[in-house]
C-alpha positions in Angstrom: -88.5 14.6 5.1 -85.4 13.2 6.8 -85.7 10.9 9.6 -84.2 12.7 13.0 -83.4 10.5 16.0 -84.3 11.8 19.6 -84.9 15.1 18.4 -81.0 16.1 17.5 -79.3 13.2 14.4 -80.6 13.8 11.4 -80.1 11.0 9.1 -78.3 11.6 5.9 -76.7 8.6 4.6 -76.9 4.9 5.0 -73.5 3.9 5.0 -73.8 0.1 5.4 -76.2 -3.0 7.0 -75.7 -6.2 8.5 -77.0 -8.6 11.3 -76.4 -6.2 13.8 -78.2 -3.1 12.2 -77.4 -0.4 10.0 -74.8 2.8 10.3 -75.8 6.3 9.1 -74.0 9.5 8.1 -76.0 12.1 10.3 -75.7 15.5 11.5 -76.1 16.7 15.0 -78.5 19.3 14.7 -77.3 20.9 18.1 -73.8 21.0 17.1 -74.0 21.1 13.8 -71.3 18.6 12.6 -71.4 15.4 11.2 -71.3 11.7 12.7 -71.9 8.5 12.6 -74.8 6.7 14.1 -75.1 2.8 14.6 -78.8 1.8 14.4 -78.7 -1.3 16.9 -80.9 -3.8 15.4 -82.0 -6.7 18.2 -82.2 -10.3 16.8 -85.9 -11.6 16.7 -87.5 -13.8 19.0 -86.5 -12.1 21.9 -89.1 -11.8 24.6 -89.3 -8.6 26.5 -86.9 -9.4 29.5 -84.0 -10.3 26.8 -84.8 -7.1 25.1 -83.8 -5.3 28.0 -80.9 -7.0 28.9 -79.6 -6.0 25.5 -80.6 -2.4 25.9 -78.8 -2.3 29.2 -76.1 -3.9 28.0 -76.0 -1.4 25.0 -76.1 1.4 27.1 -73.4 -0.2 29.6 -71.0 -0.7 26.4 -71.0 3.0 25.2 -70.5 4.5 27.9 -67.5 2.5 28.6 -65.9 3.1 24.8 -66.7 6.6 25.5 -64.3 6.8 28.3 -61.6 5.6 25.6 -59.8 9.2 24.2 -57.0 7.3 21.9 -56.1 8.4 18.4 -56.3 4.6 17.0 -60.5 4.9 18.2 -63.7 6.0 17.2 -64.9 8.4 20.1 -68.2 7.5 20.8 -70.5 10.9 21.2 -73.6 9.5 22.8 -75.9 6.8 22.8 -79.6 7.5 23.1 -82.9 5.4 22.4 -85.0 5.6 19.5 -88.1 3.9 18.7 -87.6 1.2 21.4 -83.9 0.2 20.0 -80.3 2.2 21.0 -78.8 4.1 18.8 -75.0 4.7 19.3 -73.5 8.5 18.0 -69.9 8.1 17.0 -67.3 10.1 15.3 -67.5 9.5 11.8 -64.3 8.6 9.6 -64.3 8.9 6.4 -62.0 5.5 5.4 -62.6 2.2 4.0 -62.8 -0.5 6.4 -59.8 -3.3 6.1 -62.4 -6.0 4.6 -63.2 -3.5 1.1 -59.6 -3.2 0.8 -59.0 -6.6 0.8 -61.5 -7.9 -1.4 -60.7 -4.9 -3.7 -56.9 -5.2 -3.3 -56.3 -8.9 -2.5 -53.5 -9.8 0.1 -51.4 -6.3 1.3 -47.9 -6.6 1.6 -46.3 -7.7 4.9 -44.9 -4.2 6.0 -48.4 -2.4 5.2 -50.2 -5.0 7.3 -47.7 -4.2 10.5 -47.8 -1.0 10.0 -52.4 -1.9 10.4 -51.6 -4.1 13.2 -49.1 -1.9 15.3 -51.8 0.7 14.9 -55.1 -1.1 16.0 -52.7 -3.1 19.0 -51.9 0.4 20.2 -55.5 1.4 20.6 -56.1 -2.2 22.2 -53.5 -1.4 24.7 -55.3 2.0 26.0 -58.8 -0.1 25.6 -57.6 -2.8 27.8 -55.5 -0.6 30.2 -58.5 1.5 30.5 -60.9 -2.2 31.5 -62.5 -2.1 28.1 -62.3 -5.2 26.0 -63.7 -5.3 22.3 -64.7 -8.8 21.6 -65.2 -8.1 18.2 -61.6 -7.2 16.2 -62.7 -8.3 12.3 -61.5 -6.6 8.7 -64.5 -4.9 9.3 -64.2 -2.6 12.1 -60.6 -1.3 11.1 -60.9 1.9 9.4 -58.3 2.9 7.5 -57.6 6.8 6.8 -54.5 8.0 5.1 -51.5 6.5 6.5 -53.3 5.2 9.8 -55.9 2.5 11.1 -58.5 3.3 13.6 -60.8 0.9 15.7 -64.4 1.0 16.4 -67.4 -0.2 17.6 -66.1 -1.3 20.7 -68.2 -3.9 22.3 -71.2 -2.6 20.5 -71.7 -5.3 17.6 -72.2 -8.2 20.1 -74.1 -6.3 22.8 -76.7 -9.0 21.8 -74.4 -12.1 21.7 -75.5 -13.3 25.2 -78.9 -13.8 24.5 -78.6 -15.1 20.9 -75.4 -18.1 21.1 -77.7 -19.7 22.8 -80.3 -20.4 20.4 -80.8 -22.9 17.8 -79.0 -22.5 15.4 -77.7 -18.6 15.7 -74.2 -17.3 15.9 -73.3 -13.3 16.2 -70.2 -12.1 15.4 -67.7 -13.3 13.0 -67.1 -17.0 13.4 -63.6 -16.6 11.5 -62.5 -14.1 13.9 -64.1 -15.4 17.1 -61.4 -16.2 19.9 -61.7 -20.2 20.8 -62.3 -19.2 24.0 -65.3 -16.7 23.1 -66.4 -20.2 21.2 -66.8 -22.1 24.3 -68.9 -19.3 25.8 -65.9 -17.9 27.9 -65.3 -14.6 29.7 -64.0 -12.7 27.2 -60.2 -10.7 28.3 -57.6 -8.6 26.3 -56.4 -12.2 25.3 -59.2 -12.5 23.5 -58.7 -9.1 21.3 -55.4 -10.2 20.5 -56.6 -13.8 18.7 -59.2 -11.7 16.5 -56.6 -9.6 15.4 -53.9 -11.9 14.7 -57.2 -13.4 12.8 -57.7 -10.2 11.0 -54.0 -9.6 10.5 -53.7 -13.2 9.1 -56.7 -12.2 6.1 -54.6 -8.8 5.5 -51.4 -10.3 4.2 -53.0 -14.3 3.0 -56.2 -12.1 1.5 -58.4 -14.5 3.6 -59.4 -15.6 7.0 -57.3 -18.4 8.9 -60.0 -20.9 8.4 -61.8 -21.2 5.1 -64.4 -24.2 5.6 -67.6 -25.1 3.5 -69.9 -23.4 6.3 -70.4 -21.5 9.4 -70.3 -24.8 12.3 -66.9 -25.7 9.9 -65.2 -22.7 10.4 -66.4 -22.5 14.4 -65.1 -26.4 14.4 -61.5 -25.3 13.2 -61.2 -22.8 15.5 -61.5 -24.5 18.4 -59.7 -27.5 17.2 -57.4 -26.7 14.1 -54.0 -24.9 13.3 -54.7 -21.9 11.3 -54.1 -22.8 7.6 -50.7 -22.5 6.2 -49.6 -19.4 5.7 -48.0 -18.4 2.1 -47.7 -14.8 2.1 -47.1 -13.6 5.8 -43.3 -13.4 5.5 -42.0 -11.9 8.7 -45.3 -11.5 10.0 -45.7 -15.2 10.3 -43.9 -15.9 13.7 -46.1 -12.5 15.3 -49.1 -13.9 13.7 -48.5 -17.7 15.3 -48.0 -16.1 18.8 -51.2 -14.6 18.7 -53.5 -17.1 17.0 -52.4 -19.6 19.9 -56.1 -21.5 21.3 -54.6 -21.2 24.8 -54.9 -17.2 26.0 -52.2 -17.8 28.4 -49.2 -18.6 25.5 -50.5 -16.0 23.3 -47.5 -13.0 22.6 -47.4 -10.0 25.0 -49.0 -7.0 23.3 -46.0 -5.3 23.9 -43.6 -7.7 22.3 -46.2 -7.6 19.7 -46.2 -4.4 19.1 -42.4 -3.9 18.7 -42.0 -6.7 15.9 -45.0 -5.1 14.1 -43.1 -1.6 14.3 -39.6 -3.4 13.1 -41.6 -5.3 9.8 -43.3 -1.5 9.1 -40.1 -0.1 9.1 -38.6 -2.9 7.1 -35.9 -4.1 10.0 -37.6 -7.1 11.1 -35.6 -9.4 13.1 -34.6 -12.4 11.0 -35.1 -15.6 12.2 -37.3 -14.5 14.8 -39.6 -16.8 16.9 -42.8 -16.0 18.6 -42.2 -14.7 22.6 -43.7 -17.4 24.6 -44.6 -18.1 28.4 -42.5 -20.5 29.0 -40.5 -20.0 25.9 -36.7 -18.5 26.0 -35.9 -15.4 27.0 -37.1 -13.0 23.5 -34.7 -10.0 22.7 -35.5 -7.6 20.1 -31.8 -6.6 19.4 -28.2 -6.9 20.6 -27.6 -5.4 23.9 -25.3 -2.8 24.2 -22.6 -3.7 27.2 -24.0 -2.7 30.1 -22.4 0.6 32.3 -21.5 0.5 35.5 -24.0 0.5 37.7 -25.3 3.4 39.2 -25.0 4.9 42.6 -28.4 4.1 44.1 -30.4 4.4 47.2 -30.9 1.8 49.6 -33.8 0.2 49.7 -36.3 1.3 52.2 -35.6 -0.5 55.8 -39.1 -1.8 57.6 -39.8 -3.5 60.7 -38.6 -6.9 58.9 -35.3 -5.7 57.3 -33.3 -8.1 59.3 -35.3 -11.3 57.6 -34.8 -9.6 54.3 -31.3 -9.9 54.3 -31.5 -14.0 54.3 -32.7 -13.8 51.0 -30.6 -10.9 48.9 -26.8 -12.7 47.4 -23.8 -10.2 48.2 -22.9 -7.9 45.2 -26.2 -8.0 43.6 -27.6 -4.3 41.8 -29.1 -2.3 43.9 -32.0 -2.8 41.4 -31.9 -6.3 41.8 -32.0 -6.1 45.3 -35.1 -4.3 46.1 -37.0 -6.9 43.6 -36.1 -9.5 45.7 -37.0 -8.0 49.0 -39.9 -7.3 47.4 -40.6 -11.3 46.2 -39.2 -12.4 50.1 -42.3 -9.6 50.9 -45.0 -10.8 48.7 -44.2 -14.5 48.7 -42.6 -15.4 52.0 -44.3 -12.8 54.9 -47.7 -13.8 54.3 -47.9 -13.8 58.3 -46.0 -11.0 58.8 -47.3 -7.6 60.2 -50.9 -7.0 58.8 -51.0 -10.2 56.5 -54.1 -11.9 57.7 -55.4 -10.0 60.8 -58.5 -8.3 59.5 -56.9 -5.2 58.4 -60.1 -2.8 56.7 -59.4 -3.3 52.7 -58.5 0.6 51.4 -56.4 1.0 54.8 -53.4 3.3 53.6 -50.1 3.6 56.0 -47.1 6.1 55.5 -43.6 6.3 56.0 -41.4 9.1 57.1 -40.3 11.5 54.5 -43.6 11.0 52.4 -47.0 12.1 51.4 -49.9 10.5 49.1 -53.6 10.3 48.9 -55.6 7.4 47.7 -59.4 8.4 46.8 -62.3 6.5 46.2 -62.7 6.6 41.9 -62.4 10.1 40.3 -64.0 10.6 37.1 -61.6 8.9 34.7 -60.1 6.4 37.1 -61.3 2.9 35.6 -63.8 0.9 37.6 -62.2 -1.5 40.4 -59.1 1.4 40.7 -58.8 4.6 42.8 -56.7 7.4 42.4 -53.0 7.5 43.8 -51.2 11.1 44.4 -47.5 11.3 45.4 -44.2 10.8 44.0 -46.2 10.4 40.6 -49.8 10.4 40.1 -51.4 6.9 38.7 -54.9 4.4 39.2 -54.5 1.6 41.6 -56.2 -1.2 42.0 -58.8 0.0 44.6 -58.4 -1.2 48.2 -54.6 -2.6 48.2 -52.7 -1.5 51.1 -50.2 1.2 50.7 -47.0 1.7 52.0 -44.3 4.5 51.7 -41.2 5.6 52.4 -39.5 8.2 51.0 -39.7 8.5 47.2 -40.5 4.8 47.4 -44.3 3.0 47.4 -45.5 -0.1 47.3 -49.6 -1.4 46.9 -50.2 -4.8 47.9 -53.0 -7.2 47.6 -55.1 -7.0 51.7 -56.1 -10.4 50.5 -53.2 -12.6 51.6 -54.0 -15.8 49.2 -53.6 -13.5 46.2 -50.0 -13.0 46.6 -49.2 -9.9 44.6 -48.4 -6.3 45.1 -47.3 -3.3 42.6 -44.2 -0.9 43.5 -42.4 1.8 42.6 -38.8 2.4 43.8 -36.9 5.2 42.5 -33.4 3.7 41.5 -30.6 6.6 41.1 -30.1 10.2 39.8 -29.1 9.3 36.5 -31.7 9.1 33.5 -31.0 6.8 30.2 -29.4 3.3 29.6 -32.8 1.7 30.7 -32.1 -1.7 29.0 -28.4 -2.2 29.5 -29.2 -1.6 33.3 -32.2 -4.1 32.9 -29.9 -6.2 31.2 -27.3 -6.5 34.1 -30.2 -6.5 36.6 -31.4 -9.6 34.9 -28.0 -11.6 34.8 -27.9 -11.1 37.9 -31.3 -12.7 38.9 -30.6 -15.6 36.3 -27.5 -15.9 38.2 -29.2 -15.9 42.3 -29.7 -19.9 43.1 -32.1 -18.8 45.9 -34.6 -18.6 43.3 -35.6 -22.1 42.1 -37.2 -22.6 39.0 -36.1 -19.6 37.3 -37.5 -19.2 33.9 -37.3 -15.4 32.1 -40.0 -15.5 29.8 -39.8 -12.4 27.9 -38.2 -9.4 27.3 -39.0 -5.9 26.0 -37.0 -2.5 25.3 -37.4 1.0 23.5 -40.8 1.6 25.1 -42.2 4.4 25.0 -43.0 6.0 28.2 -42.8 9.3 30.7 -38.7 10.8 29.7 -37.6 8.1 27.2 -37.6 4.5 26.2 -38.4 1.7 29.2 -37.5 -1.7 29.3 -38.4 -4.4 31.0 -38.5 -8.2 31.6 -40.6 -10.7 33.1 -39.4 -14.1 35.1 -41.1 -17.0 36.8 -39.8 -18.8 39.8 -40.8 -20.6 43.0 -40.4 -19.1 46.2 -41.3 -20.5 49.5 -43.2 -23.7 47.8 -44.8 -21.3 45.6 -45.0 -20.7 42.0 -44.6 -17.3 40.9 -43.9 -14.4 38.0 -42.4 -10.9 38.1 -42.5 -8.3 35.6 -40.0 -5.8 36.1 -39.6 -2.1 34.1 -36.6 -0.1 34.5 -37.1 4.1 32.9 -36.3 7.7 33.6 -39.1 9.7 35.8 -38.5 13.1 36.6 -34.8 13.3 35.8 -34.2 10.0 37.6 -34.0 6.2 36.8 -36.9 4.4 38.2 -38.5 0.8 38.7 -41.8 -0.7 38.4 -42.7 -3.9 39.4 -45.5 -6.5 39.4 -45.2 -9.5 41.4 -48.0 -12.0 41.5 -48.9 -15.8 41.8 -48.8 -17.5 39.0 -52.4 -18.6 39.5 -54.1 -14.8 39.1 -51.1 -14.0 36.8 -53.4 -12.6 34.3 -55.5 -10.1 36.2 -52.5 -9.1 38.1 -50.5 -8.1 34.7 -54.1 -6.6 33.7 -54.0 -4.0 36.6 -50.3 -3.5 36.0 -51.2 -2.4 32.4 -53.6 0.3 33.9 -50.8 1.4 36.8 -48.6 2.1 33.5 -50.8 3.7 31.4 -52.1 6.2 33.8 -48.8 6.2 35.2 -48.0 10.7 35.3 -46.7 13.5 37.0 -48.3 14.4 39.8 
């Protein structure tokens, strides 16, 4: 008689074991389909307090991968409990995983391991974008269905890792595909995700891990110490694969800039000669630049009570583009006692200009935790409790809390649509060119992204500005027949949960 789980999965087929339990083929009795259900074994010696940590935790995990509705993921179904133990209800794929194909295939060629990477980085993106990190990117949880890859088990396979590193002698996970920083018991962040998969990327195309070591405390030595071993097979993957298997999580390549190369070696047009994009590093372009058109005819930026102190800062003959950024730096980095900057203003507070309407709501189903719903010119999550301001077409959501330094805007730039990266282009001459910004570095650069009416681009710079050391990311694309900006401004010091909730602004950003 077949074994049924809470009354509904009836299990069909083991489909494979390890240290972290066992997946079935199963049908759902009440819907009568077919999934896949991940028996969740716990580790022994865990005394009844740790136990329930891990269930919680278990439970905490799947609901948050089954907020994630992306092509490149297992959906998770439902996660119920069984004979004192979760049991997690996904969709089931019928694929090989990437560590069968290997050790039946042996190292894949470059382009077919892009083509792998482009896809699982893509469903990392919405995971991330959406607050959901996977800490656990190996060969073995890439699926691989005709002319695709897929991701799962988000979060699940090391729901019991914080209660098990810390015993004698016990590792979870994959050692060889373990971020450094996940080695040193570290939060775990996007960052993270991207080392495992350059990790995983790096066994695709060399037909093993980056660190092959006589045992287990080896391999976790090399990681947090040694340079990956030499590659010999990588090809053009190589200089994508060395920005993301850097130890520090701050030097590691944008997932963006990733993405791009990874989509030029799949389609066989990889740029030759290419280097890694760094922080710090020159400024990355992924082709030649068109010359740029003249600009466009563009709106004024909007005039508030401190328009008169703006103008110190903004050089004659600048782009209009151009210009609102660096009202918008002089905003952020130089009025931190301006107006409502430190005077006890209630967090959520929400002001309005003339000529506009918007609604900020506490979080809708759908809006990711720490973010609430914003309804106006566009409809997009922000990061719950910024202040608002708008005028016009134009909004801006800063930071109440005036030692974080950072805000998120949206201007709408002219009634023209197209040319995104040639106006980017002359937008960041002209910034490169502006002396009143000291210490300008551009640190990367990105184009033909997909998003709302065409292909964005963008760019990112750091500077220093009023004794202060900050970085702007800046994306110029068409919005509702129009050419628009977005832009992140932040100190350098929260500079990676600032660009964090500028991912989710972006991928939820939407048409009213």
């Amino acid at each position: 008689m077949p074994q049924v789980i809470a009354a509904r999965y009836e299990l069909v087929e083991l489909l494979g074991s390890g240290g972290m339990g066992a997946v079935w083929r199963a049908r759902d009795r009440m819907l009568d389909r077919e999934v896949a259900i991940k028996e969740v074994a716990l580790p022994a010696g865990l005394d009844e307090e740790q136990r329930g940590r891990v269930h919680a935790r278990t439970f905490r995990e799947a609901r948050s991968a089954a907020r994630l509705d992306h092509p490149g993921i297992v959906t998770v179904h439902d996660v119920v409990e069984h004979e004192d133990r979760p049991w997690i209800v996904m969709q089931l794929v019928r694929a090989p995983a990437l560590d069968r194909v290997i050790s039946r295939e042996g190292a894949l060629p470059p382009a077919r391991v892009a083509a792998i990477g482009a896809d699982v980085l893509d469903a990392l993106r919405a995971a991330h974008a959406a607050g959901v990190v996977h800490r656990d990117v190996k060969p073995g949880n890439v699926l691989l269905p005709h002319h695709r890859a897929v991701l799962t088990d988000f979060g699940i396979a090391t729901v019991a890792g914080d209660e098990t590193l810390t015993q004698a002698g016990a590792i979870v996970g994959s050692p060889a595909y373990l971020a450094p920083e996940l080695a040193r018991h570290q939060r775990a962040s996007p960052a993270s995700d991207l080392w495992s998969l350059g990790a995983t990327l790096y066994a695709a195309v060399e037909g093993r891990p980056p660190y092959q070591r006589q045992d287990v405390w080896g391999v976790m030595a090399a990681v947090l110490d040694d340079e990956p071993d030499p590659m010999r097979q990588a090809g053009p993957l190589r200089p994508v694969l060395e920005g993301l298997l850097r130890k520090d999580p701050e030097q590691r390549i944008r997932t963006e800039d990733a993405i791009h190369r990874l989509r030029q070696i799949a389609q066989g047009t990889p740029q030759p000669g290419s280097a890694p994009p760094a922080v710090g590093g020159a400024p990355v372009r992924d082709m030649t630049m068109p010359p740029a058109p003249p600009p466009p005819t563009v709106e004024a930026p909007p005039r508030r009570s401190n328009a008169q102190r703006w103008a110190i800062l903004i050089p004659a003959g600048v782009l209009a583009a151009v210009l609102v950024a660096a009202v918008i730096v002089f905003v952020v980095f130089v009025n931190g006692d301006d107006d409502n900057a430190g005077t006890g203003s209630t967090p959520g507070a929400r002001s309005q200009g003339p000529g506009g309407s918007a609604t900020a709501s506490r979080p809708a189903t759908g809006t990711p935790p720490g973010f609430e719903s914003y309804s106006g010119t566009f409809a997009a999550a922000v990061p719950q409790g910024w202040k608002q301001e708008q005028a016009g077409r134009d909004v801006s959501f800063t930071d109440p809390d005036a030692s974080a330094t950072r805000g998120i805007f949206f201007q709408h730039l002219a009634d023209t649509t197209g040319n995104e990266a040639a106006h980017l282009n002359s937008a960041a001459q002209k910034f490169q060119n502006d002396s009143s910004y000291a210490a300008y570095k551009q640190v990367a650069w990105r184009e033909n992204i997909p998003f709302q009416d065409g292909k964005a681009a963008e760019f990112e710079f750091t500077f220093t500005k009023s004794g202060k050391a900050g970085r702007c990311r800046v994306r110029v694309f068409s919005y509702d027949g129009a050419l628009s900006m977005a832009f992140l401004v932040s100190g350098r010091h929260n500079w990676q949960d600032s660009n964090a909730k500028f991912d989710t602004f972006l991928s939820t950003f939407r048409r009213p």
